[in-house]
C-alpha positions as a LaTeX table, in Angstrom:
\begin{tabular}{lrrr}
\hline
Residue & $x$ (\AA) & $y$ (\AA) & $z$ (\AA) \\
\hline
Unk1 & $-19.36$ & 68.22 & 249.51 \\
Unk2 & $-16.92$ & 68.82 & 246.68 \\
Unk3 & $-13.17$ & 69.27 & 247.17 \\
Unk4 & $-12.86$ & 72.47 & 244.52 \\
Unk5 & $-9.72$ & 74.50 & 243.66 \\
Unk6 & $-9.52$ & 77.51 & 241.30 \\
Unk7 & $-6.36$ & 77.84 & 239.10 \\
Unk8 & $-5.67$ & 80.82 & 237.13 \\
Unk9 & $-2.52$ & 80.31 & 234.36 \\
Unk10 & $-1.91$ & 83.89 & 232.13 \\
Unk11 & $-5.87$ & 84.16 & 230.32 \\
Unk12 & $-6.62$ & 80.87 & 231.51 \\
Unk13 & $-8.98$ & 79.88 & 234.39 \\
Unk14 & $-9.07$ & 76.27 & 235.68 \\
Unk15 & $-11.03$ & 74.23 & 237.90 \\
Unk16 & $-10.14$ & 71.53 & 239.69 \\
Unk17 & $-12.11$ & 68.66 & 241.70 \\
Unk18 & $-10.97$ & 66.37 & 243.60 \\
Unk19 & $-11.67$ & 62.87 & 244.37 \\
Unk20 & $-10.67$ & 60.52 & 247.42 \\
Unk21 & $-10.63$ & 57.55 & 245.35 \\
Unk22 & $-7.72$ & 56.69 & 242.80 \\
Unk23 & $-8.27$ & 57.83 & 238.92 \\
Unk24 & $-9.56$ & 54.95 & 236.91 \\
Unk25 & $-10.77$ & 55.73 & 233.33 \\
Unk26 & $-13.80$ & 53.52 & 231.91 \\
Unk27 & $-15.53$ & 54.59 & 228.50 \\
Unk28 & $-16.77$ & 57.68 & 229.38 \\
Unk29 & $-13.40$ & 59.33 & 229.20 \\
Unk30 & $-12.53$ & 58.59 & 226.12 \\
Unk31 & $-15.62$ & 59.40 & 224.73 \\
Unk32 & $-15.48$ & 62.73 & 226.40 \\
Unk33 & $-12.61$ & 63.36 & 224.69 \\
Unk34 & $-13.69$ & 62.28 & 221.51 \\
Unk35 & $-17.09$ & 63.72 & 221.20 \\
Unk36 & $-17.08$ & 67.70 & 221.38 \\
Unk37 & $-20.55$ & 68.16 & 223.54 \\
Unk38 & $-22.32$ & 71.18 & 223.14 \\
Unk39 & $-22.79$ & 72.66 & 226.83 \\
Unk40 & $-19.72$ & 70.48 & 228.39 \\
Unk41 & $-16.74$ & 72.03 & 229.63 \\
Unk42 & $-13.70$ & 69.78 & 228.67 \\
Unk43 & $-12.50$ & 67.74 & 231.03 \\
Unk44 & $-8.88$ & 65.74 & 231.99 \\
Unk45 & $-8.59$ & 63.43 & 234.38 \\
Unk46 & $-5.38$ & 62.14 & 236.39 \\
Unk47 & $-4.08$ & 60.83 & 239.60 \\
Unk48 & $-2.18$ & 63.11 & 242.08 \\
Unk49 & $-1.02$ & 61.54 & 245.62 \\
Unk50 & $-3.44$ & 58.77 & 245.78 \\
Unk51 & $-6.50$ & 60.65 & 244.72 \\
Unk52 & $-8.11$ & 61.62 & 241.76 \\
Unk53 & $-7.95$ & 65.07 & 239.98 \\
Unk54 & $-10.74$ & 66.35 & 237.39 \\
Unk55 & $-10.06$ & 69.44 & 235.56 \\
Unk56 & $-11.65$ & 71.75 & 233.39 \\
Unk57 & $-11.58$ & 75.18 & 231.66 \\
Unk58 & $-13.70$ & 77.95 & 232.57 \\
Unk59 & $-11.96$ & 80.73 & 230.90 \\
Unk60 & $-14.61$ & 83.61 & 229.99 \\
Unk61 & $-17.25$ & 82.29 & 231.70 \\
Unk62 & $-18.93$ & 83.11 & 235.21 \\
Unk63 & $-20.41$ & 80.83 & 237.86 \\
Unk64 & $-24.32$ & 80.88 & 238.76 \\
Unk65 & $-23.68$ & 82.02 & 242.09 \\
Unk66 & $-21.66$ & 85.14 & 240.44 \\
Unk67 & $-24.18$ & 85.97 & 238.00 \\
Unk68 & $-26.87$ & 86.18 & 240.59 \\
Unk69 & $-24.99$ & 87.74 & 243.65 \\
Unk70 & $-26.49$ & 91.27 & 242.98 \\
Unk71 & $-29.60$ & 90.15 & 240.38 \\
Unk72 & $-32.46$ & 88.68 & 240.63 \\
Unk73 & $-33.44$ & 85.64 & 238.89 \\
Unk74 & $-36.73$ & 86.11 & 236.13 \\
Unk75 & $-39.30$ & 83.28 & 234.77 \\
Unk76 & $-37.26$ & 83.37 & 231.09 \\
Unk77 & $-33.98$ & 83.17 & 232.80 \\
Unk78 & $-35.33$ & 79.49 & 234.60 \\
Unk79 & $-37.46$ & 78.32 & 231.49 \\
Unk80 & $-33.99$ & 79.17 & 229.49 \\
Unk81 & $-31.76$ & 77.64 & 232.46 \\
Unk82 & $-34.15$ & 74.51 & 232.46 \\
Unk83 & $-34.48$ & 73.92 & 228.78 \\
Unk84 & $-30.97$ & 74.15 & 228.07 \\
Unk85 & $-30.62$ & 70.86 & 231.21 \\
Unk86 & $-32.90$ & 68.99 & 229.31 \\
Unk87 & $-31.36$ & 69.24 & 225.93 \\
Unk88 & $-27.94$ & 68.29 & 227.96 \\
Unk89 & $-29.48$ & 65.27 & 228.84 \\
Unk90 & $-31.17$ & 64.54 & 225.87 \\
Unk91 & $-27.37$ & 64.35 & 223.68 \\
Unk92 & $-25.86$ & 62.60 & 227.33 \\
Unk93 & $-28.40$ & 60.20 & 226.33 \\
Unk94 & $-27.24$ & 59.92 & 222.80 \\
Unk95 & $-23.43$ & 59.15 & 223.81 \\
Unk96 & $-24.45$ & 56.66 & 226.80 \\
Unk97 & $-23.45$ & 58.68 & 229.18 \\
Unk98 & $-25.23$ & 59.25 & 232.25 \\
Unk99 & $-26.86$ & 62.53 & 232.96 \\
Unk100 & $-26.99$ & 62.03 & 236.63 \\
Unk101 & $-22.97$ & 62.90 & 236.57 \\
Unk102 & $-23.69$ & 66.44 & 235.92 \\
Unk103 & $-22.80$ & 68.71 & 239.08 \\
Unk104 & $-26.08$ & 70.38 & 239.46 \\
Unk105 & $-24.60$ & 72.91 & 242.06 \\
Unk106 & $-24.75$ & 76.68 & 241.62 \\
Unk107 & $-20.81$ & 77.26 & 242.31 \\
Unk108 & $-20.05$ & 74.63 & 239.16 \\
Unk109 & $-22.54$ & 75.84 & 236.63 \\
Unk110 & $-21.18$ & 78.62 & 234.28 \\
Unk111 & $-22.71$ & 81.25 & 231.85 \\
Unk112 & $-21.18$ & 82.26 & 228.73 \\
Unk113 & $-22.15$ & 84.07 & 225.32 \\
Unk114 & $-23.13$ & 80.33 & 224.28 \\
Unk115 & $-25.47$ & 79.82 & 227.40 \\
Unk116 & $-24.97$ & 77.61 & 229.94 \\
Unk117 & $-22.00$ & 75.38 & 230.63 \\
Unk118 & $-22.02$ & 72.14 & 233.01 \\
Unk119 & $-19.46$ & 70.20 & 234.37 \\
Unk120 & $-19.71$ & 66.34 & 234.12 \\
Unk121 & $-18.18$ & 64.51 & 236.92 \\
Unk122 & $-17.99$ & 60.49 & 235.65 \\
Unk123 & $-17.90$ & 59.65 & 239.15 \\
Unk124 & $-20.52$ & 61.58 & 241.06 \\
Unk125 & $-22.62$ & 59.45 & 243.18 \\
Unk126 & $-26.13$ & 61.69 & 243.49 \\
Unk127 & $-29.04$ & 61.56 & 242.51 \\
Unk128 & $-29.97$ & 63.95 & 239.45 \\
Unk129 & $-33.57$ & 64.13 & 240.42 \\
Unk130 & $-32.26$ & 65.37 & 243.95 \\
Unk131 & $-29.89$ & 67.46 & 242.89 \\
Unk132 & $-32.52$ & 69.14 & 240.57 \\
Unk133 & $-34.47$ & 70.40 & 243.80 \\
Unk134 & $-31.89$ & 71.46 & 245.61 \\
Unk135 & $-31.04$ & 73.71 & 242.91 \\
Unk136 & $-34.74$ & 74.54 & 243.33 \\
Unk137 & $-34.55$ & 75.91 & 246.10 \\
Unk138 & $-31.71$ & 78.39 & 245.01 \\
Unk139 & $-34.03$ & 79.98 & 242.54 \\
Unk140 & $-36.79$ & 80.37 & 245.16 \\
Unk141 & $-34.25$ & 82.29 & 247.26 \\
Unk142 & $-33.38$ & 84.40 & 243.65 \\
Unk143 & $-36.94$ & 85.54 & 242.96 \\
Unk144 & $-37.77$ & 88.97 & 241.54 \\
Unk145 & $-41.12$ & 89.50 & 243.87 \\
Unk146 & $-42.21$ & 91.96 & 241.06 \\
Unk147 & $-41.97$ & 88.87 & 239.06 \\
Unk148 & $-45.74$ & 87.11 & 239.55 \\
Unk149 & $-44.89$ & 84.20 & 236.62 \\
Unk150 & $-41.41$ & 83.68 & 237.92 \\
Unk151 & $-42.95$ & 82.97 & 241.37 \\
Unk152 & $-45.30$ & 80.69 & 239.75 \\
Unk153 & $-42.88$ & 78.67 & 238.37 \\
Unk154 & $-40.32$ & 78.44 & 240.78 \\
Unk155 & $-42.74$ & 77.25 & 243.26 \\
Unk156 & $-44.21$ & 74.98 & 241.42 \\
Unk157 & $-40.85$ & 73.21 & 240.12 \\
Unk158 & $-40.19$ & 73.34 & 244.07 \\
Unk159 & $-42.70$ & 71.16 & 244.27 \\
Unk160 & $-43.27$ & 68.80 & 242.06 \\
Unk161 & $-39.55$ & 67.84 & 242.08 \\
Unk162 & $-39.91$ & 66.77 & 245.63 \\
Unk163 & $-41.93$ & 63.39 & 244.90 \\
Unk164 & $-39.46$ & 60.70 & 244.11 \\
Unk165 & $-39.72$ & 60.30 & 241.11 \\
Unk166 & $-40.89$ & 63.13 & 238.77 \\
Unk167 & $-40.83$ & 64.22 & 234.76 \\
Unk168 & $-39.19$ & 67.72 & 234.67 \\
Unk169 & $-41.37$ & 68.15 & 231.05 \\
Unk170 & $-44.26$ & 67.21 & 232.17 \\
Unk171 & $-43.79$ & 70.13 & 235.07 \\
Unk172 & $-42.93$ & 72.24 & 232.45 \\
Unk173 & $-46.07$ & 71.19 & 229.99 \\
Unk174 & $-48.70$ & 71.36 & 233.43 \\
Unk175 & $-46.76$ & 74.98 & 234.50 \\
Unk176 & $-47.63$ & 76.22 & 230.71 \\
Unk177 & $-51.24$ & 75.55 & 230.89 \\
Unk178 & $-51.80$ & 77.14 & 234.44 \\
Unk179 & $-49.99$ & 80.24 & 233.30 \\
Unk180 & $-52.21$ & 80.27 & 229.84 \\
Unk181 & $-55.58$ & 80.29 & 231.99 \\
Unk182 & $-54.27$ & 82.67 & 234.79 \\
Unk183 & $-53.64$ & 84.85 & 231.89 \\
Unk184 & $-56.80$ & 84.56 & 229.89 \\
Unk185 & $-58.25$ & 85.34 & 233.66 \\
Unk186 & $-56.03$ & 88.44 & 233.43 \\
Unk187 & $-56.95$ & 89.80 & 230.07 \\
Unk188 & $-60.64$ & 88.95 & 231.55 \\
Unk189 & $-59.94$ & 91.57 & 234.76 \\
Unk190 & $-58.33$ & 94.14 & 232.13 \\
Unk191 & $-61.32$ & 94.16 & 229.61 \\
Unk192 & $-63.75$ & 94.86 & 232.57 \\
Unk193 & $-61.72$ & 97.55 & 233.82 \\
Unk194 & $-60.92$ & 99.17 & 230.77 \\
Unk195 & $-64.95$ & 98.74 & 230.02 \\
Unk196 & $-65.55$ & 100.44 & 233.29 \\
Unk197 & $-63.04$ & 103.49 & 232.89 \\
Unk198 & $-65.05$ & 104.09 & 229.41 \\
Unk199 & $-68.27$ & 103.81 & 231.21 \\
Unk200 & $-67.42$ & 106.48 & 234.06 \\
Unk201 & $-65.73$ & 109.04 & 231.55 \\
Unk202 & $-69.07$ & 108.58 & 229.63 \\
Unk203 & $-71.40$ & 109.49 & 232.31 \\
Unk204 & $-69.12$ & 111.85 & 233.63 \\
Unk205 & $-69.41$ & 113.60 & 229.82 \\
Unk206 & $-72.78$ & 113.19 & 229.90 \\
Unk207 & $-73.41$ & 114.71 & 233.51 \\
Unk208 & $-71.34$ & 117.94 & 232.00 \\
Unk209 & $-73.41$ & 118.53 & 229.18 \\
Unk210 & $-76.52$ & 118.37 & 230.97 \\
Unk211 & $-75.11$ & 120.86 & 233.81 \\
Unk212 & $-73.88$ & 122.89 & 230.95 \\
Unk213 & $-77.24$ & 122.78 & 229.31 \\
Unk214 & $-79.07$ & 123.88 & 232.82 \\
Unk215 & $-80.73$ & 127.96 & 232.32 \\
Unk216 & $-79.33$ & 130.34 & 234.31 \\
Unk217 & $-81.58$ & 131.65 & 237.11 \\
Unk218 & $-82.32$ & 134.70 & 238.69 \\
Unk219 & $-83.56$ & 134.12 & 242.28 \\
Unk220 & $-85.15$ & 136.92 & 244.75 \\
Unk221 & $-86.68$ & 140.51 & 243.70 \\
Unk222 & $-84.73$ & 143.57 & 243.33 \\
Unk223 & $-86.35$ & 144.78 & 246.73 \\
Unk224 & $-84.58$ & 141.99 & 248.30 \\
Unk225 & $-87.29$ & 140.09 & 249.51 \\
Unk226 & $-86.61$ & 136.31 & 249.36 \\
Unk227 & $-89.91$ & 134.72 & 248.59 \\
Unk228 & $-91.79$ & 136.20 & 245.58 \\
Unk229 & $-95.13$ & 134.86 & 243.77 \\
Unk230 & $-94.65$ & 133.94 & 240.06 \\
Unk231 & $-96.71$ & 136.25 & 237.60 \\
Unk232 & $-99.21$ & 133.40 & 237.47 \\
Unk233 & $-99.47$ & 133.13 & 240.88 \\
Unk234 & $-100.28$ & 136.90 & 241.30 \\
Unk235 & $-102.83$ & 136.78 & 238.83 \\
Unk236 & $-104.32$ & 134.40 & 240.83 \\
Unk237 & $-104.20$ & 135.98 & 244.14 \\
Unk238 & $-105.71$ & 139.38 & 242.57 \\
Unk239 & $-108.59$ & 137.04 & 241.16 \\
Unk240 & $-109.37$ & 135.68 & 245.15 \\
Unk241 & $-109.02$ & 139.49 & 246.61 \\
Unk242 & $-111.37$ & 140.89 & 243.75 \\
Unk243 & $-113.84$ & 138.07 & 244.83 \\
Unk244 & $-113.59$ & 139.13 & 248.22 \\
Unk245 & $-114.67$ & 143.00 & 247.88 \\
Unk246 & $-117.67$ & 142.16 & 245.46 \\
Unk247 & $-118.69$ & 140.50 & 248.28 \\
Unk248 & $-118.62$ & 142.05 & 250.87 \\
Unk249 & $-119.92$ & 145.43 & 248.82 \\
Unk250 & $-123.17$ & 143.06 & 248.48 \\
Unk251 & $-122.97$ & 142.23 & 252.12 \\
Unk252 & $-123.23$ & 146.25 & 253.28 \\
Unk253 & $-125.76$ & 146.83 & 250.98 \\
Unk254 & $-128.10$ & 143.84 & 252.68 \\
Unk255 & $-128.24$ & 141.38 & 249.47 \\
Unk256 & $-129.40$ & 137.72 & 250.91 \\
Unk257 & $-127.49$ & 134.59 & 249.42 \\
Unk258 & $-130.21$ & 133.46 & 246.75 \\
Unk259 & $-128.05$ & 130.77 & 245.04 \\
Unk260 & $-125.77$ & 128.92 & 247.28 \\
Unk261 & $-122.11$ & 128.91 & 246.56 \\
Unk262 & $-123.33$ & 131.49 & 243.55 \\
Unk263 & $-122.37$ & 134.85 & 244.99 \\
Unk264 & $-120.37$ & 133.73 & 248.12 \\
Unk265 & $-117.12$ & 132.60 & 247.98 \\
Unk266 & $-117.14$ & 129.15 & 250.08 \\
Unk267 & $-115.85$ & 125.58 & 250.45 \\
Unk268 & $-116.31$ & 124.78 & 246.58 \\
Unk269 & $-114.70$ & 128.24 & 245.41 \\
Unk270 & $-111.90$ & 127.80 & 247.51 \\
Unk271 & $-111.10$ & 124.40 & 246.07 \\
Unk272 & $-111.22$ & 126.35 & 243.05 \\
Unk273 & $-108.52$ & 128.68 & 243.96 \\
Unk274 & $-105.21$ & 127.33 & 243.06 \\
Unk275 & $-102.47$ & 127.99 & 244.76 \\
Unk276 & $-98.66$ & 129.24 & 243.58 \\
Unk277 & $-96.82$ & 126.07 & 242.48 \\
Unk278 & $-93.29$ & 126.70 & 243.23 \\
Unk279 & $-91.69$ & 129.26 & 245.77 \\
Unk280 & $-88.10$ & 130.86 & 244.71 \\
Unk281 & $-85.58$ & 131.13 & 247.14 \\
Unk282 & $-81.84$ & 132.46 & 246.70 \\
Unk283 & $-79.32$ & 130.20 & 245.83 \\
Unk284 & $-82.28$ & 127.27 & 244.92 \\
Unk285 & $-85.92$ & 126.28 & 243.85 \\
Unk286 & $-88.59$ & 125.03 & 246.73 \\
Unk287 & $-90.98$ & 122.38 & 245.78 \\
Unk288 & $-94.60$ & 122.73 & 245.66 \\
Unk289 & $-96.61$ & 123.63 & 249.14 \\
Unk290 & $-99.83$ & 123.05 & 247.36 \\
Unk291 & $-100.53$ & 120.02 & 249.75 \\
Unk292 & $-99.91$ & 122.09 & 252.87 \\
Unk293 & $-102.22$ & 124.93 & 251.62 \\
Unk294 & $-104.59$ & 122.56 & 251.05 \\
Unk295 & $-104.74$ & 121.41 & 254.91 \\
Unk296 & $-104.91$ & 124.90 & 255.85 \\
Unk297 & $-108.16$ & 125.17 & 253.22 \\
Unk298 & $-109.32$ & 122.33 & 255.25 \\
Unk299 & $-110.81$ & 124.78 & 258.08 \\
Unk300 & $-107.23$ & 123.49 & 260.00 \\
Unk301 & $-107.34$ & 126.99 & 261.88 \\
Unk302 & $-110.63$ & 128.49 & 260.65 \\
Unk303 & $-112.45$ & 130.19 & 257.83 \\
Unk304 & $-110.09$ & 132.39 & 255.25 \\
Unk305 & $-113.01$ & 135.10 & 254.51 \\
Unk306 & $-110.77$ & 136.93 & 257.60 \\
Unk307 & $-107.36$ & 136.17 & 255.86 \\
Unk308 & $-105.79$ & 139.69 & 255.48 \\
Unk309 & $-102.98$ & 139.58 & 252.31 \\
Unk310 & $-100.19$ & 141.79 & 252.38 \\
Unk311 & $-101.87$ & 142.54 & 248.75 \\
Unk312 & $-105.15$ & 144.13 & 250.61 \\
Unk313 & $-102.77$ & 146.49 & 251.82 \\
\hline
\end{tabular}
């Protein structure tokens, strides 16, 4: 753990680490202090009571930790965060300096109007790679849960960064494509959806025309009797009674059956006879009770010559 110390002078804001060890300057130092790197805080080293001192000016700029105390961390923020470490390491590279010295801990890494900032420490003693997923693990525990591609990509830098030895680009290149196809997946789910929504308000159009195009109907008779006969269906049934009193005038005046089925109304006539399609109730139609007339026909419960209508009355 790093000895730390905050120094504010007037408008200027200092940090200080310190070191057990005594100072001792090698090259990188000097070309610290020559080179102005982009995304470095400056740095100036001396010796204090035995121990080394490193210090360096954060004026106008706020820690990680502060920026995130009451926010939650989004996927741009990390893919920003993380492509702004790599190009860090990239211009290390360039000066021969070694990019495992940056201090990879929340409290140490500022945000400005330029980005991020990073302190280099020339002699820090971890290992970048685990540093890396330790700081990991911070942005797991900063997740916006609304945030479905930021939890993609948090876990899945979580993970990769715990083999030993790992390519943070490569993570970054493999995290692209997954995110690519689960979003292609997702325009899939839309399309269907939005295809389905058209297809309901369609039939539910459709459904209101036809109900709209339905004729209005008048059930019952202004008597208030609830089953009537349709015209047709009288006609009919005055047909069958007028059959019925020719013959039995010719039966009361002795005439014999010369012709069968000619004169006297039997099986065949009755099969004749058709019966009233539809009855009309209030408030609906009833379907057809040909069939059931029909089994009645059948001699079911007897000849009809003794059938008495309510139309002989």
């Amino acid at each position: 753990m790093l000895q730390t110390e905050f120094e504010t002078k007037l408008n200027r804001v200092y940090l200080h680490i310190y070191r057990e060890n005594s100072y001792e300057e090698d090259y990188q130092m000097p070309m610290l202090h020559q080179n102005k790197i982009p995304g470095l805080l400056t740095v100036n080293g001396c010796e204090i009571e035995g121990k080394s001192r490193y210090t360096y000016e954060a004026s106008g700029l706020i820690s990680m930790t502060t920026r995130y105390e009451k926010v939650c961390i989004r996927k741009e923020e990390i893919q920003k965060f993380i492509a702004e470490i790599l190009e860090m390491t990239e211009r290390l590279q360039e000066y021969m300096l070694n990019p495992g010295c940056l201090i990879l801990e929340p409290e140490y890494i500022f945000y400005g109007k330029g980005g991020w900032y990073f302190c280099y420490l020339p002699d820090l003693e971890k290992s970048m790679d685990e540093a890396f997923h330790k700081l990991t693990e911070y942005f797991v525990k900063l997740l916006d849960y609304e945030d479905t591609e930021g939890i993609f990509l948090a876990y899945e830098l979580h993970k990769a960064t715990l083999q030993e030895h790992y390519d943070l680009r490569q993570i970054m290149r493999k995290y692209e494509i997954h995110a690519a196809k689960r979003k292609k997946v997702q325009m899939a789910q839309d399309q269907r959806k939005r295809e389905r929504k058209r297809t309901e308000k369609g039939w539910t159009a459709e459904k209101s025309e036809e109900q709209s195009l339905e004729p209005e109907l008048t059930f019952g008779t202004s008597d208030g009797n609830i089953f009537y006969l349709t015209e047709e269906d009288t006609r009919e049934t005055e047909n069958l009674h007028t059959k019925k009193s020719q013959e039995s005038k010719r039966r009361s005046q002795g005439c014999t059956k010369k012709e069968s089925g000619e004169n006297e109304i039997g099986p065949a006539d009755e099969r004749k006879v058709q019966m009233p399609e539809m009855l009309r109730e209030e408030g609906g139609w009833w379907k057809s009770w040909r069939k059931t007339a029909n089994g009645i026909r059948r001699k079911r419960w007897g000849n009809w010559e003794d059938l008495i209508l309510e139309t002989d009355e």
